[in-house]
Structures are given as C-alpha cells and as structure tokens.
FIFI-644974 format. One line per 4 residues: number of its first residue (from 1); their letters; for each residue x, y, z of C-alpha. Coordinates in nm, 2 decimals. Example, Ala and Ser with C-alpha at 12.3 -4.5 7.8 and 13.67 -1.06 7.14 Angstrom:
2
1 = as = 1.23/-0.45/0.78 ~ 1.37/-0.11/0.71 .
//
This chain:
283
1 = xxxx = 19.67/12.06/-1.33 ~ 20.03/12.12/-1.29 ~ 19.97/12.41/-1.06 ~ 19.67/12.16/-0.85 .
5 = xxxx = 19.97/11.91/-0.85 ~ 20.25/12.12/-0.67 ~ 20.04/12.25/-0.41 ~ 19.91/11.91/-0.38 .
9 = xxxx = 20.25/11.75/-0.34 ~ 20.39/12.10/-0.09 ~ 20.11/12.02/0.14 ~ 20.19/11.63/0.18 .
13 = xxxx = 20.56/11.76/0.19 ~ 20.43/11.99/0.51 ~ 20.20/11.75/0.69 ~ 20.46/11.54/0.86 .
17 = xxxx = 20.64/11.88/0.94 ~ 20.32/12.02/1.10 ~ 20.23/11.73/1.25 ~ 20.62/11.74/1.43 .
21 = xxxx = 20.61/12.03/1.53 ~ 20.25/12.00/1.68 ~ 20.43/11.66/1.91 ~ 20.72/11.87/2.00 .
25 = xxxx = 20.49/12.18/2.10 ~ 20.27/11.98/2.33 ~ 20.59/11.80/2.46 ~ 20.69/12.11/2.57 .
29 = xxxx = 20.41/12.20/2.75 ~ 20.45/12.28/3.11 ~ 20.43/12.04/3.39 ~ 20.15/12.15/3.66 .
33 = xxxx = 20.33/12.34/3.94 ~ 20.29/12.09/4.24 ~ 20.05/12.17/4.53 ~ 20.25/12.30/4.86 .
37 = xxxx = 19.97/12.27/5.09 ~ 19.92/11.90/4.97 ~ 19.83/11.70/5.26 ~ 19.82/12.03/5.49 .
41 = xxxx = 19.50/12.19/5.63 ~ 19.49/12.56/5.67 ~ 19.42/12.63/6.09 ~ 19.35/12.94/6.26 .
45 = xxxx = 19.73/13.13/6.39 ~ 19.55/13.27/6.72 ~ 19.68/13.65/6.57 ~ 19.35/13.66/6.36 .
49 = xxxx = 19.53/13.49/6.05 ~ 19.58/13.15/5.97 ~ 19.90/12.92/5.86 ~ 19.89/12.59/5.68 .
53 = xxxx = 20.04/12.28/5.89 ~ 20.04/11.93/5.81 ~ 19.72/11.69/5.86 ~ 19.77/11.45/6.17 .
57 = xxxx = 19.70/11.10/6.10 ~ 19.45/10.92/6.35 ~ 19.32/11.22/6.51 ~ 18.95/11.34/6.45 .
61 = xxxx = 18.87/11.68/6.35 ~ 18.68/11.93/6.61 ~ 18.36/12.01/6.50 ~ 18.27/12.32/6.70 .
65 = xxxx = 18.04/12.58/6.51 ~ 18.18/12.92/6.58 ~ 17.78/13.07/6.62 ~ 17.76/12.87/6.97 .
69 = xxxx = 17.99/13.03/7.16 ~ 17.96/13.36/7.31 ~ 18.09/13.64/7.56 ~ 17.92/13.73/7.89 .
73 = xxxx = 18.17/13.97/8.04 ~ 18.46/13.80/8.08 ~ 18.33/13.46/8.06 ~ 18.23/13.28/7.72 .
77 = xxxx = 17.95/13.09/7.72 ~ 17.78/12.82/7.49 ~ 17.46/12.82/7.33 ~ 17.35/12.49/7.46 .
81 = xxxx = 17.49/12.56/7.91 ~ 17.43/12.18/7.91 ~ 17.74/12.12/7.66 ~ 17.99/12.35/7.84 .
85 = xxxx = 18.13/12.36/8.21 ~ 18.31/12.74/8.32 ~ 18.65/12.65/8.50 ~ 18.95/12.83/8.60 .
89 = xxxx = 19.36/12.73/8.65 ~ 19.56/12.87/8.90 ~ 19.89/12.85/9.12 ~ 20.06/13.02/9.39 .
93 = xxxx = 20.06/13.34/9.13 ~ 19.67/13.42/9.20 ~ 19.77/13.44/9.58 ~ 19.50/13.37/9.84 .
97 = xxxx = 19.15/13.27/9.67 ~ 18.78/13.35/9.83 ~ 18.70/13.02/9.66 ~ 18.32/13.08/9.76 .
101 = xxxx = 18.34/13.39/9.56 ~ 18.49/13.19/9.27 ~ 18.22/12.99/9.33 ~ 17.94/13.20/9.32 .
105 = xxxx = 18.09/13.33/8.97 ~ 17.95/13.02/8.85 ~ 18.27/12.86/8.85 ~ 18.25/12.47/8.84 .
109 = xxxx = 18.60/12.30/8.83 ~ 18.94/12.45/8.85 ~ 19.29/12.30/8.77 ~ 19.50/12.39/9.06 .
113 = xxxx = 19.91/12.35/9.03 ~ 20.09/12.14/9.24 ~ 20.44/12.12/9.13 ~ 20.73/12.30/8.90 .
117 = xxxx = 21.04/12.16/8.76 ~ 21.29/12.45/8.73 ~ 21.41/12.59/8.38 ~ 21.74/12.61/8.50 .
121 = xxxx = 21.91/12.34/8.74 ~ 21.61/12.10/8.69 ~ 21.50/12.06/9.04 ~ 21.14/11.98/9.17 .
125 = xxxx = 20.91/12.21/9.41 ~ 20.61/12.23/9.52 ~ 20.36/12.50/9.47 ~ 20.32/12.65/9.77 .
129 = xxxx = 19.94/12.69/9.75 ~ 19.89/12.36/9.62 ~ 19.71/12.17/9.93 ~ 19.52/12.51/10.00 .
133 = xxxx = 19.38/12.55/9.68 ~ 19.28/12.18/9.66 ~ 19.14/12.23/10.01 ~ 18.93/12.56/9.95 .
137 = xxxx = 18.81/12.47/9.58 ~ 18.69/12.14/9.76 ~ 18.50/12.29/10.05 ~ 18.32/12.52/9.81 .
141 = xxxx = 18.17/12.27/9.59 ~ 18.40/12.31/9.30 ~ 18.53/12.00/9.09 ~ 18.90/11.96/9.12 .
145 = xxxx = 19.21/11.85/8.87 ~ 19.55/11.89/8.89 ~ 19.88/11.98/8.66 ~ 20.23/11.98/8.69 .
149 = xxxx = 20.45/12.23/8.50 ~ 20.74/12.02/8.38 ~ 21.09/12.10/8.22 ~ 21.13/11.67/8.19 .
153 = xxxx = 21.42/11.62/7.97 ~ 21.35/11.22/7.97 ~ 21.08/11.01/8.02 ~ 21.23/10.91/8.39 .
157 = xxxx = 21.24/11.31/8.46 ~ 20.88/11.35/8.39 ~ 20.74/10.99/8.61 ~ 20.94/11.14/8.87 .
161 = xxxx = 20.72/11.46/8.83 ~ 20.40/11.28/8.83 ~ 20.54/11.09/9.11 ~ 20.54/11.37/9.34 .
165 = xxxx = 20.24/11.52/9.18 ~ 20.03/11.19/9.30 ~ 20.22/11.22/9.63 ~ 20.07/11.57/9.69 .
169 = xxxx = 19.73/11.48/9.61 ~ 19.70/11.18/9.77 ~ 19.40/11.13/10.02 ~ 19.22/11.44/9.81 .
173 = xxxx = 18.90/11.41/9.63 ~ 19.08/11.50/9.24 ~ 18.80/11.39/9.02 ~ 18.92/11.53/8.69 .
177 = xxxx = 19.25/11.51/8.52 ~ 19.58/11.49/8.62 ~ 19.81/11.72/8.35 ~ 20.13/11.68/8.20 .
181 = xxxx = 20.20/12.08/8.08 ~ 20.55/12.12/7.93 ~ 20.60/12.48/7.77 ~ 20.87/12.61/7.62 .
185 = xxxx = 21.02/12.91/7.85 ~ 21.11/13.18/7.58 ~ 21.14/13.50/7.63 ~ 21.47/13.53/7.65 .
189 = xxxx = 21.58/13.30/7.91 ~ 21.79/13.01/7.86 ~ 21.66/12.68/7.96 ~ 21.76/12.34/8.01 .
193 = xxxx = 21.48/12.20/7.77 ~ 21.58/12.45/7.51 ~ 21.70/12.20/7.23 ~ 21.45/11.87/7.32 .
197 = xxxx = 21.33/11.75/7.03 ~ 20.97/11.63/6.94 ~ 20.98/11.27/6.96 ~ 21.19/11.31/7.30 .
201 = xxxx = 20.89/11.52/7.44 ~ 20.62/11.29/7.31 ~ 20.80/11.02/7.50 ~ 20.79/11.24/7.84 .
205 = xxxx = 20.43/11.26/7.84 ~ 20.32/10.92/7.73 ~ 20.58/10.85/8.05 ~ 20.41/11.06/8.28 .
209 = xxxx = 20.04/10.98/8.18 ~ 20.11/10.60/8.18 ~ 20.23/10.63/8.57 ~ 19.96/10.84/8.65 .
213 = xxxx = 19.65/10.60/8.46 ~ 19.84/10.30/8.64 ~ 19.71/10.45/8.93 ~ 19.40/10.52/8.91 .
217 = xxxx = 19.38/10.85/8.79 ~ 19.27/10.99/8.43 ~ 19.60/11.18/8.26 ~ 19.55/11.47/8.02 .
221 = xxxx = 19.83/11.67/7.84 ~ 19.80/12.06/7.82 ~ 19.98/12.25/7.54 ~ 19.92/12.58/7.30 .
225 = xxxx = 19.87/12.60/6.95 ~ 20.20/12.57/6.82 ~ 20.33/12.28/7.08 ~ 20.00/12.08/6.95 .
229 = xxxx = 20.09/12.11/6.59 ~ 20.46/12.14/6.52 ~ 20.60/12.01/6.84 ~ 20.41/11.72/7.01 .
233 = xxxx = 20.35/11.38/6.79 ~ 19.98/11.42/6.90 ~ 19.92/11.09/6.68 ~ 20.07/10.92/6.98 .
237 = xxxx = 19.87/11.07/7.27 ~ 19.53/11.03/7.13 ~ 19.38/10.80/7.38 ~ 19.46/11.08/7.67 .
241 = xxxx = 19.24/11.40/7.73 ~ 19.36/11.70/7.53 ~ 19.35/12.08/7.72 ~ 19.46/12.32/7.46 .
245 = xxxx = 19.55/12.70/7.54 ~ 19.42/12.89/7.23 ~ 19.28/13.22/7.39 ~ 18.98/13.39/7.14 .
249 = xxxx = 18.65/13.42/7.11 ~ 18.60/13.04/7.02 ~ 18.78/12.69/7.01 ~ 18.94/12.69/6.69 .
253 = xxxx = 19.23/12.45/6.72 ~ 19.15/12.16/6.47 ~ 19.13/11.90/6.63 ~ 18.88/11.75/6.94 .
257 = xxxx = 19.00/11.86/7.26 ~ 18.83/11.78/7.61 ~ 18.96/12.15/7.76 ~ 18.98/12.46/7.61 .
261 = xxxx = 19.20/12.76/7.79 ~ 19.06/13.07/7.61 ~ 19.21/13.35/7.88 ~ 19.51/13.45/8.07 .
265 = xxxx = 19.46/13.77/8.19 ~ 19.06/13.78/8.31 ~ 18.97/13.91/8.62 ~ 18.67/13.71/8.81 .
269 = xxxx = 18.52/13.76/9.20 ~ 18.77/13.60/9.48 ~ 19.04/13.67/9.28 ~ 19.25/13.95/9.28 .
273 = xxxx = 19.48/13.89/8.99 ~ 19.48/13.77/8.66 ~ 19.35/13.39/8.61 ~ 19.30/13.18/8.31 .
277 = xxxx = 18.98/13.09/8.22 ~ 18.86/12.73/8.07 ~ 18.56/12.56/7.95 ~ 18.52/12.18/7.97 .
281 = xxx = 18.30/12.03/7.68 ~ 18.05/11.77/7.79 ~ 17.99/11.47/7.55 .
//
C-alpha cells in the first residue's frame, strides 16, 4: 500500500509537469513558412522556362490549347483556318515589297509602320515607306493596320504621335488597328525614355488610343512579354486590342490577346529580308 501510494502521489506530482511541458512544446511549434508565389501565376519566360509574376486584376485569362497550333514552314497555322488570320508587320527595314507575292503566300493583313519618335532628341519622322506599303498591301487585296513606334515621354508626346499617324493615313482604306508600340531600346544605347516609370507609360497609351478612338478608328497597344507583365498597368488598357510579341511555337502569354507576333526573322515570297510574322484570332 505504501509503495501503491508514492507512485500514486509522483504521478499526480508529474501530471501538471507533463501536461506543461506538452503547452510549451506545441507553443513552440513552427509557424508555416508563407507562400511566395501567393497571388502570382507561374507564365511561360519565352527561353523555354517559366517565371512567376503577379495575377492582373480584371483581365481574363487566354485559353489557347497548345495542340491547335502548328508549323507549316515558316508559317504556324491553327487547327481550326476559320479561327486564325496569317499577317505580317513591316517598315521601311523590309525595303521594297512584291506585295502580290506576299499575297499569294496567303498573307491576309499586314501592320505597316508609319512613324518613329527618335531615342535620342525626341523628334518625329515619318517612315519613308509608309504610304507605299499602305498603297501596295491595298491594291493586292490585303487588310491593312497601322503602328507607330513611340519614345512618348508624356501623354501630350504620344497624342502628338498619333496625331501625325492619323495625318499620314488619312484618305486610306485602314480597317484594322491603329497601334501604340513603345519598347524599350536596350542594347546598350542610351535613350531618352530610359527611366519612365510604369504608371507614366500606361498614361501615354491610354493618351494615344483615346485620340485615336475619338476619331473613328479602333486603337490597339503592341508590347512583349516582359513590357505586358512588369511594365504596363494592363488593368488599365483592357477595353483596347492587345498585339503581344512572344515569338514560339504557340501563344503562351496569359492573358487574351487579339494579335499574336510569333517571328522576327522569317523569310516569306516578296520579301527579301527578314519580316515578323502574326496571326489574328477570329472570335
């Protein structure tokens, strides 16, 4: 009995010890290591990887399936032709066009250049084979849009460059978009635009498109990958046509886009030099 006792009396002793230490162990229990990529969606890096940038609010996701889409020499094509148009984009860098040729390539639409701001002392020029391309892509049948390549550093900067890009197209038959495409130079040049900041840009294309819808015309903004998702506050452009640059085998920036420019160096009939090549998805 006395023996029965003393253990009896060492275990109540030890309970509330136990029963402490079992509180203080769980209190000290680590904390979940928070989630880096919360709110962030993993999206191809066009170098056949992928990086993880943060979700845009507002903006619908592409839904593309990555079986449709096809090569046929140095076009890609769709599964469903109905869904897809084949264009091109050129300037005064692809030299005189046999846009017949182009055309019998099975080319339907091109974006032709009109206009440059320089990277340097900010002035505005002409392409000089704006009016002939729009002319000869015309005359062969093929449906016809426009861009301007700004270096805007304001909103003012850029209506003045869809100013004269209206100017130069007036009296033409420009049934597709007229594009705002900012790019940063790189490279290793210095340029005026080097340090404008995202919500400064934003502001020079909603400027620009604005002017350009006023008038009658449909706006569109072109940019790459990397301008679409850490530069541009795409949030704010939604209601304008999207023509994103991601060159690969399919469209695999995230979100919809109207235009995708899948090649810069391809080589097609009436051409001789590289061109970019685009297709147009058809709702």
């Amino acid at each position: 009995m006395y023996k029965r006792l003393g253990l009896r009396q060492t275990l109540c002793t030890l309970m509330p010890v136990l029963l402490l230490l079992s509180l203080c162990a769980c209190a000290r229990k680590p904390e979940p290591a928070p989630n880096p990529y919360e709110n962030m969606i993993e999206v191809a890096n066009g170098r056949g990887g992928t990086m993880w940038v943060h979700q845009i609010e507002g903006l619908v996701a592409a839904d593309f399936n990555r079986e449709d889409f096809s090569r046929d020499g140095e076009f890609i094509v769709h599964s469903d032709p109905s869904k897809v148009r084949r264009g091109i984009d050129v300037s005064y860098y692809q030299k005189d066009i046999d846009w017949d040729a182009v055309a019998g390539a099975g080319v339907d639409f091109a974006f032709i250049r009109v206009g440059y701001r320089g990277y340097t002392e900010g002035m505005l020029y002409e392409d000089v084979k704006a009016r002939e391309n729009i002319e000869g892509a015309l005359a062969a049948g093929i449906e016809v849009g426009v861009y301007f390549f700004s270096q805007a550093l304001t909103p003012l900067e850029a209506i003045a460059e869809a100013d004269m890009t209206l100017k130069i197209i007036e009296g033409y038959d420009i049934t597709l978009p007229v594009v705002f495409d900012w790019e940063r130079i790189g490279g290793g040049n210095v340029a005026r635009t080097d340090d404008l900041d995202s919500e400064t840009l934003t502001n020079c294309a909603l400027a620009f498109c604005r002017y350009v819808q006023a008038r009658g015309y449909e706006p569109a903004v072109y940019f790459y990958r990397s301008l679409g998702y850490y530069e541009y506050q795409l949030s704010r452009l939604k209601d304008f046509c999207f023509w994103v640059g991601a060159p690969g085998e399919y469209p695999d920036f995230h979100y919809e886009h109207r235009i995708w420019q899948y090649s810069f160096t391809a080589r097609i009939p009436g051409i001789d030099a590289d061109v970019d090549l685009n297709l147009m998805f058809v709702d």
